[in-house]
C-alpha positions as CSV (number, residue, x, y, z in Angstrom):
1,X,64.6,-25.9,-18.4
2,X,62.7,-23.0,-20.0
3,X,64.5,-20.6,-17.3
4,X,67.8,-22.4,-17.7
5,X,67.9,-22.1,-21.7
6,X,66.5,-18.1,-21.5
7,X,69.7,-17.7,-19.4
8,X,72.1,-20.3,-21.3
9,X,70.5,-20.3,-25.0
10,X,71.9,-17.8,-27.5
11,X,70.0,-19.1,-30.1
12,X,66.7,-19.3,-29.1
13,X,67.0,-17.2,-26.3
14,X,64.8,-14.5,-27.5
15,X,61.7,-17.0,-28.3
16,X,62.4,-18.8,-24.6
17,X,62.1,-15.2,-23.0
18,X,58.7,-15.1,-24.4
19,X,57.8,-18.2,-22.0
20,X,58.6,-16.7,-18.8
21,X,55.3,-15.9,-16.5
22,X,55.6,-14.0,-13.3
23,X,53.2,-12.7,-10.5
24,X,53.2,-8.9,-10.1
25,X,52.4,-6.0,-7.7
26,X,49.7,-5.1,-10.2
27,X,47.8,-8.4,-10.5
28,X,45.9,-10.6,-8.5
29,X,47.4,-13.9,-6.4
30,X,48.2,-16.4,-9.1
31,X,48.1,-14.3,-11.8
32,X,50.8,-14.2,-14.2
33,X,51.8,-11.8,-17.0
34,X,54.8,-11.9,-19.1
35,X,57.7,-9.6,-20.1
36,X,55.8,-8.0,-22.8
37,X,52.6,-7.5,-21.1
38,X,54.8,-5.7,-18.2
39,X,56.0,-3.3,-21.1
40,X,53.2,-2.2,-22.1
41,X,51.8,-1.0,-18.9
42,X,55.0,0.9,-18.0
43,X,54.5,4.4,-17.2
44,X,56.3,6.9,-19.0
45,X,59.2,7.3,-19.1
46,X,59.9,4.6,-17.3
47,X,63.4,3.1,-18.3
48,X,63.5,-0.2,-16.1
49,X,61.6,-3.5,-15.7
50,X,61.4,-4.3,-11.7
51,X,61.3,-7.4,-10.3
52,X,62.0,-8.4,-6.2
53,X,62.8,-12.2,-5.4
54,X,61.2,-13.5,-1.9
55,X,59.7,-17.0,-0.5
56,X,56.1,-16.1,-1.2
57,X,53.9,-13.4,-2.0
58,X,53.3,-12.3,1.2
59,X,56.7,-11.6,2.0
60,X,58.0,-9.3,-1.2
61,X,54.8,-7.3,-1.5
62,X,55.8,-6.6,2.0
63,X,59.2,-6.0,2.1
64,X,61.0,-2.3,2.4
65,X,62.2,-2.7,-1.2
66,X,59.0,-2.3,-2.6
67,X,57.8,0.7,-0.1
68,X,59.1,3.2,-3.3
69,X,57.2,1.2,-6.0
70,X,53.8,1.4,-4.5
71,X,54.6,5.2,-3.7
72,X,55.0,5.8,-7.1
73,X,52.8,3.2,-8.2
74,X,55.2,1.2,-10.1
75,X,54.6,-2.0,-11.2
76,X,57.3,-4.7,-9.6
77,X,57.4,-8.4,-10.9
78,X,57.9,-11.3,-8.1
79,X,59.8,-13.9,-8.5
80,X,60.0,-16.8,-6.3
81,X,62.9,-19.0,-7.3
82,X,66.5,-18.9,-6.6
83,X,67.3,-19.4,-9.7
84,X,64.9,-16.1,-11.1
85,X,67.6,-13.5,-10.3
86,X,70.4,-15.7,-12.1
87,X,68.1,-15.9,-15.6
88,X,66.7,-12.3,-15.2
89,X,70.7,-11.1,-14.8
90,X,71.6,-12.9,-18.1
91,X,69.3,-11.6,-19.4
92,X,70.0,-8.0,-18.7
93,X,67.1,-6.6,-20.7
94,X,63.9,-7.0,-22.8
95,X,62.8,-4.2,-25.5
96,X,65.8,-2.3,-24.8
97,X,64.4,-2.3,-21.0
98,X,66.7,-3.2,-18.6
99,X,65.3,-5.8,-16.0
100,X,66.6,-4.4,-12.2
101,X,66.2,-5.9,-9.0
102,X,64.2,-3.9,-6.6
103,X,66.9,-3.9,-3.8
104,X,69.9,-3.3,-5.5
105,X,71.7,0.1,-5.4
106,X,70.4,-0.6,-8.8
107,X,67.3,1.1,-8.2
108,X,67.0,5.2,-9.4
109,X,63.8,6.1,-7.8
110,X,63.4,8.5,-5.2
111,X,60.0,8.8,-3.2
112,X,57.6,11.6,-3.7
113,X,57.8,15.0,-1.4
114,X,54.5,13.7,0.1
115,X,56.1,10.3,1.2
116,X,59.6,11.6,2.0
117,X,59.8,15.2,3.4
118,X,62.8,16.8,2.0
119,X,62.5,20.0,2.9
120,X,63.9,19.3,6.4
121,X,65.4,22.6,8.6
122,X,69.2,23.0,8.1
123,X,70.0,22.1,11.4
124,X,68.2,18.9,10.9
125,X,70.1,18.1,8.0
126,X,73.4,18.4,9.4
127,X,72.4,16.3,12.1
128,X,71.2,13.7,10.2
129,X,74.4,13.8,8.5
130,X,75.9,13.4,11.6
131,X,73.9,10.3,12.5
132,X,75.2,8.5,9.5
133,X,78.6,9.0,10.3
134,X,78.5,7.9,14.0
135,X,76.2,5.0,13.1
136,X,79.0,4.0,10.2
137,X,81.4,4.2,13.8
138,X,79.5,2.2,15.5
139,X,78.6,-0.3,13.2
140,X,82.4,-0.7,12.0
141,X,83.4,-3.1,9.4
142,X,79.6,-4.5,9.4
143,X,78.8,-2.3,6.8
144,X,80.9,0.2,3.9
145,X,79.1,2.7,4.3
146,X,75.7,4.9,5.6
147,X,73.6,7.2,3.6
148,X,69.9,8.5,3.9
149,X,67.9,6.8,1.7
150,X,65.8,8.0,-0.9
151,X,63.3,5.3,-1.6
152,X,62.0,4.3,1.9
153,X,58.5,5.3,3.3
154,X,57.9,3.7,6.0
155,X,60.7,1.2,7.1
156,X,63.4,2.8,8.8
157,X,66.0,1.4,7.2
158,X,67.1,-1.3,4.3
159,X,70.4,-2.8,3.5
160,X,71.9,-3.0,-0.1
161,X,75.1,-4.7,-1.8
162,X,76.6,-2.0,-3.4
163,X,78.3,-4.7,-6.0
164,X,75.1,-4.6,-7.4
165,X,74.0,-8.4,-6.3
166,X,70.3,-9.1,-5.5
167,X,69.2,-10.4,-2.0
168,X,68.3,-13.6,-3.8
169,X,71.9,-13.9,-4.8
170,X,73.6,-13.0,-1.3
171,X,71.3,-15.7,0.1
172,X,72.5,-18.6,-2.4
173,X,76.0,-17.4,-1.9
174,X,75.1,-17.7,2.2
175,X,74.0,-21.3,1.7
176,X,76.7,-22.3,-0.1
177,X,79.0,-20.9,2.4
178,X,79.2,-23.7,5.7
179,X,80.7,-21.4,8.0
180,X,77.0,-19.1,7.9
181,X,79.6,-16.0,8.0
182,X,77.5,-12.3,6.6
183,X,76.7,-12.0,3.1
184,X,79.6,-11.1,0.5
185,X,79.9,-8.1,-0.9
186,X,79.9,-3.9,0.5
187,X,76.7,-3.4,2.7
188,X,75.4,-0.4,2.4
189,X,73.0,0.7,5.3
190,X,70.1,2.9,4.4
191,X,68.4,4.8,6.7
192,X,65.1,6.8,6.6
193,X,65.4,9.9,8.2
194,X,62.2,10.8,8.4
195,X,61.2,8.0,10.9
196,X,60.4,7.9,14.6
197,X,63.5,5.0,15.4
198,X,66.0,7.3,13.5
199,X,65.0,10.6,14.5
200,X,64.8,9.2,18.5
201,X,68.3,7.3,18.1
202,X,70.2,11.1,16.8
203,X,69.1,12.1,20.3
204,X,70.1,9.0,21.8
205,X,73.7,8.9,20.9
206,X,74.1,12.6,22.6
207,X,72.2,10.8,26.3
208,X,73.5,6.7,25.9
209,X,76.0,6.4,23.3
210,X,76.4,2.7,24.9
211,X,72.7,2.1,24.5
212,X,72.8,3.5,20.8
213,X,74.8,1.9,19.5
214,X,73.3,-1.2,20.6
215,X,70.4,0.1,18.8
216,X,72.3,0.9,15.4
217,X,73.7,-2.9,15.1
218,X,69.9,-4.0,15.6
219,X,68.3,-1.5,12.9
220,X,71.1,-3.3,10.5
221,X,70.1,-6.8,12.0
222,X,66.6,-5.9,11.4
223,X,67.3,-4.6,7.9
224,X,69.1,-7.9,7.1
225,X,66.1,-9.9,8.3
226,X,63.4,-7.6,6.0
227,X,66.1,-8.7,2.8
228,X,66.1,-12.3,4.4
229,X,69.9,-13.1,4.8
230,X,71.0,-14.8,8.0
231,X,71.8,-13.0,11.1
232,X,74.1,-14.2,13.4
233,X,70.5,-14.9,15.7
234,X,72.5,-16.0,19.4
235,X,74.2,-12.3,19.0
236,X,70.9,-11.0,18.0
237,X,69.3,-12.1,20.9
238,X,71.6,-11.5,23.5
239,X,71.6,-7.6,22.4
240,X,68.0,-7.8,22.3
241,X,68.1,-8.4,26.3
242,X,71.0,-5.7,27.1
243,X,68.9,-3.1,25.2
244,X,65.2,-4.3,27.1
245,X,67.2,-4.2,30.3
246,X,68.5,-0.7,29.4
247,X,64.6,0.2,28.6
248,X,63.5,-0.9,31.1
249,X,65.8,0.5,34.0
């Protein structure tokens, strides 16, 4: 009721935002900390509050979305309700900070030089350009569109709704929706072109296009997985096999 009347209540909103406890990156398990205690440990110059919706614990601090915010040792709130997104959008901001999902286009963060080499050869470049255009081809109307990301370390690749909607939000949307069809909205496929699965599939594509592109729909099932939406998992599987039997031929 305290969420429901921080989203809902105009006049007391400001007093019910107060209430709200979350568990962040930068405390312990079971700690919570509020809106104004997040404030004032912002770095400088930091314009945003984070926050990144998931089951548990476990699976936000280890999600994609947050590979940026430990990089630049940002703090990120976690929320584990549904609902959290919905209040935390109405509520757009706090201290003239705005409150941002962590994996939304959102996000204006790019990894440090360190994490993220960006001083890659010409050549390179081009063909990684390249790559985003044939995996955009392959992938078809699965996703609007294919850019090298900015803000992944690790992972080789995340998904986004470029509407702006949180993962939380694509997954109510996919259980309200009976027929289990992909989430709404213009997917956006991210891909890290620094890593071993991307670099090894732009070579790919030029020996087993076939093969590749079997690989490209899996990096975007596997990117819809890590933002836990629903994959159609009988397609998933069955591509699994063709590219294990292609491996191992």
């Amino acid at each position: 009721f305290i969420k429901e009347g921080a989203a809902t209540d105009h006049e007391f909103k400001d007093e019910l935002v107060e209430l709200l406890r979350f568990e962040s990156s930068k405390l312990e398990p079971g700690e919570l900390t509020t809106l104004k205690d997040y404030t004032e440990r912002m770095q400088e110059g930091q314009e945003a509050i984070y926050y990144l919706n998931g089951p548990d614990r476990e699976t936000a601090s280890a999600s994609p979305y947050m590979e940026v915010f430990r990089d630049r040792d940002i703090e990120v709130l976690y929320t584990y309700d549904t609902v959290d997104d919905y209040v935390l959008a109405h509520i757009g901001a706090y201290k003239e900070k705005g409150l941002v999902s962590a994996d939304t286009g959102g996000v204006d963060l790019t990894a440090s030089e360190e994490a993220q080499d960006n001083t890659e050869p010409e050549k390179e470049a081009e063909e990684l350009t390249g790559l985003t255009e044939w995996i955009k081809q392959a992938l078809g109307d699965r996703v609007g569109e294919v850019k090298l990301s900015k803000r992944l370390v690790d992972s080789p690749a995340l998904v986004i709704d470029s509407t702006g909607m949180s993962s939380s939000m694509q997954r109510m949307f996919q259980m309200m929706d009976k027929e289990g069809k992909a989430f709404p909205g213009a997917k956006v496929l991210e891909i890290n072109g620094e890593h071993p699965v991307i670099k090894n599939l732009s070579k790919l594509k030029e020996k087993d296009a076939d093969l590749a592109g079997l690989v490209a729909h899996q990096i975007l099932d596997n990117a819809l997985l890590s933002a836990n939406l629903t994959v159609d998992s009988q397609g998933m599987v069955g591509r699994i096999y063709s590219i294990l039997e292609k491996a191992l031929q």
